[in-house]
N, C-alpha and C positions, 0 to 999 in steps of 0.2 A: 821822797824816794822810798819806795820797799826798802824796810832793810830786813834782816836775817832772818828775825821770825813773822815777819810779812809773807817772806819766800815759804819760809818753815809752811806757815799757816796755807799758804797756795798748794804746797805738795800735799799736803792732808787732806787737801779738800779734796784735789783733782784726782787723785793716784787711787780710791776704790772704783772710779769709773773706769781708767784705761785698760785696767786687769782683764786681759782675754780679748783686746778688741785689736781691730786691724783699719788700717787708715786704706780707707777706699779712696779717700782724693786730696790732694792738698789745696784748698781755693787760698791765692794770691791776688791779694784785692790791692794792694799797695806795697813792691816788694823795698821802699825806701826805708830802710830801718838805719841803727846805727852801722851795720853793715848791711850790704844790700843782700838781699836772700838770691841764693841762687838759681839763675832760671832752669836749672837743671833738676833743682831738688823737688818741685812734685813728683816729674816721672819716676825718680830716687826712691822715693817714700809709697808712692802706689801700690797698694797690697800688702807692704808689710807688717809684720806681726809686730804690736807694740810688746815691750820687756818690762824689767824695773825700770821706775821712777826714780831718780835721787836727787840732793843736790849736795855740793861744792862754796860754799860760801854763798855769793848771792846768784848762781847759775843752776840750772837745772836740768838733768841730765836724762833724757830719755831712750832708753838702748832700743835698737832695733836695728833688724836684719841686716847685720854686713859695717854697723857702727851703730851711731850716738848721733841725737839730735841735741843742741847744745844752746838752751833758752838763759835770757835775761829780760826781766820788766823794764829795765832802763830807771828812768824818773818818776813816770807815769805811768805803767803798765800794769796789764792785769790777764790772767786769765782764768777762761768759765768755760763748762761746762752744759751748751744749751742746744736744744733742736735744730737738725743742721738746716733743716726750712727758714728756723726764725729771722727775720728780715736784717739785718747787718745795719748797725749802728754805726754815727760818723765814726771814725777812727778805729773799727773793726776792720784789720790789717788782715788778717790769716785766718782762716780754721782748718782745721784735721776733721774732715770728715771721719765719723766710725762707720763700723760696721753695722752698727745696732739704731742707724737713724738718728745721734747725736753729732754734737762737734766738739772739738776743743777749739774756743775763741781768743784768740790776741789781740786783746783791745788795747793801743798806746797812742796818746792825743800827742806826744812829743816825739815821736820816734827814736828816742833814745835806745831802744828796746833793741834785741835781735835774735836770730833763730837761725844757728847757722847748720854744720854737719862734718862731721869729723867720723876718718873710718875704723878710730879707736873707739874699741868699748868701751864703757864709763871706767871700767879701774884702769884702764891705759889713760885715757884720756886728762885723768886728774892729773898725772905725775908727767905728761910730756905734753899736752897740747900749752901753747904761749900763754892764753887765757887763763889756765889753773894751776900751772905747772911750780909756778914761784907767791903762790898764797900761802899764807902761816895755816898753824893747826885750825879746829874749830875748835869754839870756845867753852862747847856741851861737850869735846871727850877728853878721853883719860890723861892724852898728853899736852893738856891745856894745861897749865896752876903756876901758881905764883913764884915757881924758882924758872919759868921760861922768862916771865916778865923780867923778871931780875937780870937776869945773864943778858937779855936782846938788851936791856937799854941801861949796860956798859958802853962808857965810851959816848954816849948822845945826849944832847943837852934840849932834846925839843921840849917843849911842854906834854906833862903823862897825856893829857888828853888829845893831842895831836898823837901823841905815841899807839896807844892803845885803837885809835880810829885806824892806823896803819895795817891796811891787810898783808902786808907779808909780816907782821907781826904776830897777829890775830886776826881774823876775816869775823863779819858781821857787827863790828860793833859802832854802827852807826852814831852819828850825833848826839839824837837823843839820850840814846843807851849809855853811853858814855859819861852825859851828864847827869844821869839815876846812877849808874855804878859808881862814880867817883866821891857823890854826893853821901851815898852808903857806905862808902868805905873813909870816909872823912878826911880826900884829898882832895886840893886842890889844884881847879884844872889847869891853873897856869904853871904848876909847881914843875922845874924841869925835872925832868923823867929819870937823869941820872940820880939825883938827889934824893929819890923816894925810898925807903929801905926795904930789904928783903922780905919782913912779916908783915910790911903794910903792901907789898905785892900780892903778897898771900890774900891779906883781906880783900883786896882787889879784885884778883880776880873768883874768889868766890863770890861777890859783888855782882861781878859780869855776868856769872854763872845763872844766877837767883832773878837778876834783873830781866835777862833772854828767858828764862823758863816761865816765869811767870807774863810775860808778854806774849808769848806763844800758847800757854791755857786758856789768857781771856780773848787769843784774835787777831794778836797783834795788835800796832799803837793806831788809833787813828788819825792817817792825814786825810789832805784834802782829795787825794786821787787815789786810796786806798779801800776795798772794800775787801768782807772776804769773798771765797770761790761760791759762796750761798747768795750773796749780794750783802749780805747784814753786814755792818759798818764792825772794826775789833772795838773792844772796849778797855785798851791798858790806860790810854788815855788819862782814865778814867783816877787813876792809879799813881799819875805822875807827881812826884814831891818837891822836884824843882824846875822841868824843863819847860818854858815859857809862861815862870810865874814871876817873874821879874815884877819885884815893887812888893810882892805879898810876902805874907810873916812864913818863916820856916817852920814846918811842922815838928821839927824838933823842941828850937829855942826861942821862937816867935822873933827873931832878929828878921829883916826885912832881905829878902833874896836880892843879889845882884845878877849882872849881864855884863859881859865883856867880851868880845871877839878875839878869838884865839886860833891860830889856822885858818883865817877867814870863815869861820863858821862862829855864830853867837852859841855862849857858853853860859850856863845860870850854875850859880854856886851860894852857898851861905857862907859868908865872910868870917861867920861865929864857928861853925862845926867843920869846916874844913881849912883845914892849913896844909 
């Protein structure tokens, strides 16, 4: 699944193309998403002048004339920027025709994905649409750090790593990410969340911080249905110190990485550097 700087890396790609253009058509090749797109929203979007680009946790928020177009990749998704001629690939769902003889393409092999429309502007839209309205802060700004962590998980006995995946906790931080942040901040992911102390919150979440930013320089993490908006694959990947290295020695203390399910998602931890 994208996660945050998957999306991050999407908006950097897409957002110098849309500046100044205007969506001449909206083609609906398959309006079957996680919600169904509405049959009203080409004529909606017909001529309008595209705005900022933003996004909101793992959503993207496109302002235009009269509201917000209000994207998600789902599991599998992806969108690019190509010739609005070019022949439409299976699972090429939508494009936004421009003005200037491109498209923006939504390609999702799962339909997880959707595109819906709200007649809130983006800063309305984050604080009262259902979808955005009860997400935690992000986890790149100021009122992220480690005395929120502390205060939310008073009171809750989940494991930190199921804790910190919780987006009305904190939005974006994905599996992966989770399992690099905790790893660098020398917790472990089963450790319940109450239990964890206030200056090892701290390190945490500058953990989270360093982990997302650095993911988002080199591209994002590469999975299997991930690419960036250029086509070239990210390379954080590249980069990862324990997640899906289950068996091989820690780069720290050469002690042999475990795996254990936690929140029903697999969890890789070293048994030696994290307690």
């Amino acid at each position: 699944m994208p996660e945050l700087p998957e999306v991050e890396t999407t908006l950097r790609g897409i957002r110098p193309h849309l500046a100044g253009q205007r969506i001449e058509a909206m083609v609906v090749r398959d309006p079957r998403l996680r919600l169904p797109i509405p049959p009203d929203l080409p004529a909606r979007l017909a001529g309008a002048l595209i705005g900022p680009l933003s996004r909101r946790a793992k959503y993207l928020l496109m302002e235009v004339a009269g509201g917000s177009l209000i994207l998600h990749l789902g599991m599998s998704g992806s969108l690019r920027v190509v010739a609005a001629q070019a022949p439409p690939m299976k699972h090429d769902h939508v494009d936004l025709v421009l003005t200037d003889g491109r498209a923006l393409r939504f390609h999702d092999p799962r339909r997880f994905g959707l595109m819906i429309w709200t007649p809130d502007p983006p800063a309305v839209a984050v604080s009262r649409h259902p979808l955005l309205c009860d997400l935690g802060p992000e986890p790149l700004e100021d009122d992220f750090d480690g005395d929120h962590l502390y205060r939310a998980s008073r009171g809750r006995r989940v494991a930190v790593k199921s804790f910190v995946m919780d987006a009305a906790v904190v939005v974006g931080v994905g599996n992966i990410y989770a399992s690099e942040s905790l790893f660098l901040a020398g917790i472990h992911p089963a450790r319940a969340c109450h239990r964890v102390a206030a200056v090892r919150y701290q390190r945490l979440a500058e953990t989270i911080r360093t982990v997302l930013n650095a993911s988002i320089v080199q591209g994002g993490t590469t999975l299997r249905n991930f690419v960036q908006e250029d086509g070239n694959p990210g390379y954080f990947a590249r980069s990862l110190r324990v997640y899906g290295r289950t068996g091989q020695p820690c780069l720290n203390c050469g002690t042999r990485l475990q795996e254990r399910r936690i929140g029903q998602r697999s969890s890789f931890y070293c048994p030696s550097c994290q307690h």
